[in-house]
C-alpha positions in Angstrom: 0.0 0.0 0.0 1.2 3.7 -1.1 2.1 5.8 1.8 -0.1 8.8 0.5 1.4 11.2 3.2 5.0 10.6 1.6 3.8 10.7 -1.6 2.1 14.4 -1.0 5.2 15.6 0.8 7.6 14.8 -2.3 4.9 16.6 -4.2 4.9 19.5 -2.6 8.8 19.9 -2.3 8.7 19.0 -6.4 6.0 22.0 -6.3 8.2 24.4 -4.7 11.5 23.5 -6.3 10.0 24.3 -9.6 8.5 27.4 -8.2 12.2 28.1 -7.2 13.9 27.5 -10.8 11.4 29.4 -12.4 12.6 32.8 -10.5 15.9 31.8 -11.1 17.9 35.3 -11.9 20.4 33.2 -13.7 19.1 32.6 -17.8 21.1 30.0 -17.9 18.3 27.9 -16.4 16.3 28.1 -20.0 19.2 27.4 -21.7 18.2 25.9 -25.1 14.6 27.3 -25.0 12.5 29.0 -28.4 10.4 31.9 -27.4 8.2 33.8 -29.9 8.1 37.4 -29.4 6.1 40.1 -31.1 7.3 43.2 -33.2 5.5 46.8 -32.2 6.6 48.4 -35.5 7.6 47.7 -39.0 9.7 50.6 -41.2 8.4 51.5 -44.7 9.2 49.2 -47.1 12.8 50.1 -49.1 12.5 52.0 -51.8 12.5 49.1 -55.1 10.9 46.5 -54.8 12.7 42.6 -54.1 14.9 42.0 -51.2 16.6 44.8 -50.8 16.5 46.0 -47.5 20.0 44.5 -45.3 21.6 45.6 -42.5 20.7 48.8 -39.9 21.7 50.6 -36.9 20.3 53.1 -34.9 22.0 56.5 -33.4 21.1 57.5 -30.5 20.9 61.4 -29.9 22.8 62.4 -26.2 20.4 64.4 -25.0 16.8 63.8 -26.4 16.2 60.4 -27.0 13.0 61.3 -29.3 15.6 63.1 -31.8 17.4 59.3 -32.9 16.7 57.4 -35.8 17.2 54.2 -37.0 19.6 54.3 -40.4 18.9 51.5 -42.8 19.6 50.8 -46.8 18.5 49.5 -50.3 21.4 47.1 -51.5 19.5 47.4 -54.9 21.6 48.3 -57.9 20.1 52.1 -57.8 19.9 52.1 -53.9 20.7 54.1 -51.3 20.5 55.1 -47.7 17.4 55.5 -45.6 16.7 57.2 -42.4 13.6 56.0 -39.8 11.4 57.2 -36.9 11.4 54.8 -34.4 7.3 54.1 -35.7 8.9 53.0 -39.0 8.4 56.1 -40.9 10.9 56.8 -43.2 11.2 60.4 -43.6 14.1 61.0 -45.6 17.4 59.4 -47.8 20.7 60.6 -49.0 21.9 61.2 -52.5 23.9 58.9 -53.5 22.3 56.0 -55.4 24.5 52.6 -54.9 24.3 49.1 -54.3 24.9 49.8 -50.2 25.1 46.1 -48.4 26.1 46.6 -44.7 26.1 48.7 -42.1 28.5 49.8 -38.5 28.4 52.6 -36.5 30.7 53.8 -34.1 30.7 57.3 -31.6 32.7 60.0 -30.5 35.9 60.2 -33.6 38.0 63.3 -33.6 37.3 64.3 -36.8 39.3 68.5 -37.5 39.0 68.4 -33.7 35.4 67.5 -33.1 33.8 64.6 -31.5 31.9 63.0 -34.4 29.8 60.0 -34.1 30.4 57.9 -37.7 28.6 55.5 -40.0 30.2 53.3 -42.6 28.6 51.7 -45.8 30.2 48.6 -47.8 29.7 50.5 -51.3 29.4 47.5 -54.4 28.8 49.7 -56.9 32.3 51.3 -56.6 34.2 48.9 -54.3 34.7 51.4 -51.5 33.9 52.0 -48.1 32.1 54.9 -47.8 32.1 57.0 -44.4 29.2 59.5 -43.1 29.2 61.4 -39.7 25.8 62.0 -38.4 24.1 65.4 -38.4 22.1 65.5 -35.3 20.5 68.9 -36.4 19.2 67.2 -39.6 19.2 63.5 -38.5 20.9 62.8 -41.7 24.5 61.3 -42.8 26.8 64.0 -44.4 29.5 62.0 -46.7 33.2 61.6 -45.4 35.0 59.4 -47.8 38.5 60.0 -48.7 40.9 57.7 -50.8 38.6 54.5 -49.6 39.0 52.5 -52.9 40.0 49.0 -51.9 39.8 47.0 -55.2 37.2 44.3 -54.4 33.5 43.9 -53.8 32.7 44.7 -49.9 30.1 42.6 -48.2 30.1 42.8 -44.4 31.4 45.4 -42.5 32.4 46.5 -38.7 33.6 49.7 -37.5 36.3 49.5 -34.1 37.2 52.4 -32.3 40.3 51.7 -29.8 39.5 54.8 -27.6 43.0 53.3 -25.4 45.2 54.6 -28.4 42.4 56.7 -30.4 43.0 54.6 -32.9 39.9 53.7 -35.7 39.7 50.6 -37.8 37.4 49.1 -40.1 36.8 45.1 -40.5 35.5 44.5 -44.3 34.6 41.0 -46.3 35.3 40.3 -49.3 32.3 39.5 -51.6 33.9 36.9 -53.9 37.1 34.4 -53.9 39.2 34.0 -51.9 36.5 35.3 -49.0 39.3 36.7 -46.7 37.8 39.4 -43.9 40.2 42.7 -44.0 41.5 45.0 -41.5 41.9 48.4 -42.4 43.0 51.4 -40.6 41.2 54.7 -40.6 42.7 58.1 -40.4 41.6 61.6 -41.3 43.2 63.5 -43.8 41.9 67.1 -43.9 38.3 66.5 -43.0 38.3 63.2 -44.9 38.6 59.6 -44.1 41.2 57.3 -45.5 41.9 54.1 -45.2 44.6 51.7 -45.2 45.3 47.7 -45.1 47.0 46.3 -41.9 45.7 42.8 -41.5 44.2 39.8 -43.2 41.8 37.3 -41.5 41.9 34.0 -43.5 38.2 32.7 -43.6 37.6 30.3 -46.6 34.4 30.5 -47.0 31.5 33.6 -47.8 31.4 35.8 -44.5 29.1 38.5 -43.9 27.8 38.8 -40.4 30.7 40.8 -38.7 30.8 42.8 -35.6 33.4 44.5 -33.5 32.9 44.5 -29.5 34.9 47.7 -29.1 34.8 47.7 -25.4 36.5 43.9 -25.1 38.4 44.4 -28.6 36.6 41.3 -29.6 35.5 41.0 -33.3 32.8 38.0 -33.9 32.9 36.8 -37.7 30.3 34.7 -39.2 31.1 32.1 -41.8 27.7 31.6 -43.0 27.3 27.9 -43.9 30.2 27.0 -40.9 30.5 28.6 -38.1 30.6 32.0 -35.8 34.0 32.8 -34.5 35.5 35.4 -32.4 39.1 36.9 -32.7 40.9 39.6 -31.3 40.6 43.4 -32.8 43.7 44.6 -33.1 45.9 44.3 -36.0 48.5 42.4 -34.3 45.4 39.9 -33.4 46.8 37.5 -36.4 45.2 34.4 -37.4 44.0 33.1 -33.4 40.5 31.9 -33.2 37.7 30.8 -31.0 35.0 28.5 -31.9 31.8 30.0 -30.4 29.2 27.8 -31.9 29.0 25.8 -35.5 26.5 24.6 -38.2 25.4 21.4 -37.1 25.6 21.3 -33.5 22.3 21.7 -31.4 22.1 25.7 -31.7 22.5 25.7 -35.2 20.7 23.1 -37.1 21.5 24.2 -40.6 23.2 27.0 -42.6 23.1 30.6 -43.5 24.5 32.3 -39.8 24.3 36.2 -40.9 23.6 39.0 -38.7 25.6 39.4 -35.5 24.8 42.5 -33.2 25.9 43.0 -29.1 23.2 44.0 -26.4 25.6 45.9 -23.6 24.7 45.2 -19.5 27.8 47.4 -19.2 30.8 47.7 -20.8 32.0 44.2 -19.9 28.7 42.4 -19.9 25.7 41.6 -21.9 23.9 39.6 -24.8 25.4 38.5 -28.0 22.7 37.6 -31.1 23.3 36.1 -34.1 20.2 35.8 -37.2 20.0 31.9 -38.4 18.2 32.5 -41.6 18.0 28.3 -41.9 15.2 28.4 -39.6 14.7 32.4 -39.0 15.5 32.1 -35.5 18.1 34.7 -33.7 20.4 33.0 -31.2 21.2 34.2 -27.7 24.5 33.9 -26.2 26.1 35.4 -23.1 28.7 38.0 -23.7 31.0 37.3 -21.1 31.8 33.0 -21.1 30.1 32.5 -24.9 27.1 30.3 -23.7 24.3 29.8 -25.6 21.3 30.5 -23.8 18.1 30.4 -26.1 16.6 31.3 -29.3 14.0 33.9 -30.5 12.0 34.2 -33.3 9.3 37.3 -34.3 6.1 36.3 -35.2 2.8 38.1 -37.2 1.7 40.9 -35.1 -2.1 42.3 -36.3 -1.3 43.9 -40.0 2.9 43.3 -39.5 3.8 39.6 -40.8 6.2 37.5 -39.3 10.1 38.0 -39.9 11.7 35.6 -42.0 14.9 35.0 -44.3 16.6 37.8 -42.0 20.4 39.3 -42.8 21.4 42.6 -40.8 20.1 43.3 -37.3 21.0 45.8 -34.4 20.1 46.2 -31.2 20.6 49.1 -28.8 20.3 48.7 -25.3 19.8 52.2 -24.6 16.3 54.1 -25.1 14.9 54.7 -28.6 12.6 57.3 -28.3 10.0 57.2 -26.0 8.3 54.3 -28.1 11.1 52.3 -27.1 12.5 53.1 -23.6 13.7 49.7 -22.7 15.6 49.4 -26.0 14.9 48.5 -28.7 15.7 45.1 -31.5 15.5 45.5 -35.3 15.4 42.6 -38.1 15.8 42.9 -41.6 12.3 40.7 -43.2 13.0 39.1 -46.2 10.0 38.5 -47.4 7.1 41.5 -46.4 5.4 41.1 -49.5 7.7 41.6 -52.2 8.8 45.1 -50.8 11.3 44.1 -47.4 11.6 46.3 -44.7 12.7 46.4 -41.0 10.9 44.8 -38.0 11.7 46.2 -34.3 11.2 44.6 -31.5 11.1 46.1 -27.9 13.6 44.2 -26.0 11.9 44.0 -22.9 9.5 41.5 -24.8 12.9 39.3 -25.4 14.0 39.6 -22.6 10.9 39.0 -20.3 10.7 35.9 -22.6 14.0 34.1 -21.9 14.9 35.8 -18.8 17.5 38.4 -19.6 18.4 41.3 -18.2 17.4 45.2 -19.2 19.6 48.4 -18.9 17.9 51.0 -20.8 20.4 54.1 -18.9 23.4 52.3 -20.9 25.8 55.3 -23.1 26.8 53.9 -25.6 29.6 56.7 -26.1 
């Protein structure tokens, strides 16, 4: 015969230990988990029609947070540059019509003496890497490109600022054969950017997700059909790699790993995320030991359709307009209907979904 009164005790401990785990401030006890989360806004559609819309960042203004905007491009052959509210209204463009494929941003370069926060563009159409400093009067990019000719077709693209030696370089890959990623340094030259080779990362295979933890002088490169890798920043970082996950293993059922974007805690902690356009999911991993920790993916949301066959995506951390005070994430969508666009996400609906953390006040200056 059962002893009933043990068999409620061990139920009610079970009842409480769950309890317990499930207020866990650690998200490491979901590791592995697939949340769905919901976006709040969707940008204007690019400009031509196909899937042309990419990679994006957003600026954030110092003082008014309602005064940022989200920067995003047509990689068409007649594209260009597009600036966004944080509802998805685009309200404005630059001039220049080219094939623009990715996106990095980067704040506070001495540019003739002045504190300038800068943008930078992988250019196809002219095989250049083409340099804007924001104008937070206009919220528009004015152009800074100098000799930036490099003599192949640019595809990915990360900006690093070295504020330990004021130093500025730019991490560019290479479209076609032989699929290297570049290291270039930037300097000013009355007014003007320049750039010069100092280093070449040999990937051998078709890279386009890159980014550049400029606090940690990490930058994460993502070989799209094998694996995400991180490697050290500076020029003298050579050819030293670490494994952080791989196509095939548990995290990463199949191919295509493309955008990579950093959520900053602080300046030593936080959230790395990385699109899997196999199975339009975006991985979670911790910033500080590489974990994995869970997965995300951004369903239909009334009249906004789900995000699928996603490249470029940023996240900031800090306040996006008042829309978006708890930060803010943003998804290219391959597929809204023939026209793409840009889906955002606030974070606090990511983050109340796999248990991470929230620090709206971060600078990221």
């Amino acid at each position: 015969m059962k002893n009933w009164g043990l068999v409620l005790l061990i139920f009610c401990i079970g009842l409480v230990l769950s309890s317990c785990s499930k207020n866990n401030s650690d998200p490491t006890y979901i590791s592995g988990r697939l949340v769905k989360v919901l976006p709040s806004y969707e940008t204007t559609p690019v400009l031509n029609a196909g899937d042309y819309a990419d990679d994006a960042v957003v600026w954030i203004h110092p003082n008014n947070t309602d005064s940022s905007f989200l920067v995003g491009l047509d990689k068409s052959s007649n594209g260009r540059i597009e600036y966004f509210n944080a509802d998805g209204n685009r309200y404005g463009a630059t001039n220049l019509t080219k094939s623009f494929n990715n996106l990095s941003i980067t704040y506070g370069y001495s540019v003739l003496g002045k504190s300038e926060d800068l943008v930078v563009a992988s250019n196809r159409t002219d095989n250049k890497l083409q340099f804007f400093k924001v104008d937070s009067e206009s919220r528009s990019l004015i152009d800074l490109s100098g000799d930036c000719l490099i003599g192949y077709e640019p595809y990915g693209i990360a900006l690093y600022q070295n504020k330990n030696n004021d130093s500025l370089y730019c991490f560019v890959s290479q479209r076609n054969t032989p699929f290297n990623v570049l290291q270039y340094v930037v300097r000013e030259n009355e007014g003007l950017l320049d750039v010069t080779l100092v280093r070449t990362i040999e990937t051998a295979s078709l890279t386009e997700g890159i980014f550049v933890d400029e606090k940690l002088g990490y930058v994460y490169v993502a070989e799209e059909d094998v694996g995400l890798y991180k490697y050290n920043a500076n020029p003298s970082g050579g050819q030293n790699r670490l494994t952080i996950d791989y196509v095939g293993s548990p995290n990463i059922a199949g191919s295509d790993i493309e955008g990579i974007t950093l959520y900053c805690l602080s300046d030593f902690t936080g959230y790395l995320i990385v699109s899997i356009q196999y199975n339009n999911t975006f991985n979670v991993y911790s910033r500080e030991g590489d974990e994995f920790i869970g997965s995300f993916t951004i369903g239909s949301n009334g009249s906004i359709d789900k995000t699928e066959q996603t490249d470029g995506i940023f996240v900031s951390s800090s306040a996006f307009s008042s829309i978006f005070s708890n930060g803010v994430f943003i998804a290219h969508d391959g597929s809204a209907n023939g026209y793409t666009n840009y889906k955002l996400v606030s974070w606090k609906s990511i983050a109340d979904s796999l248990g991470l953390q929230m620090n709206p006040s971060f600078d990221p200056r």
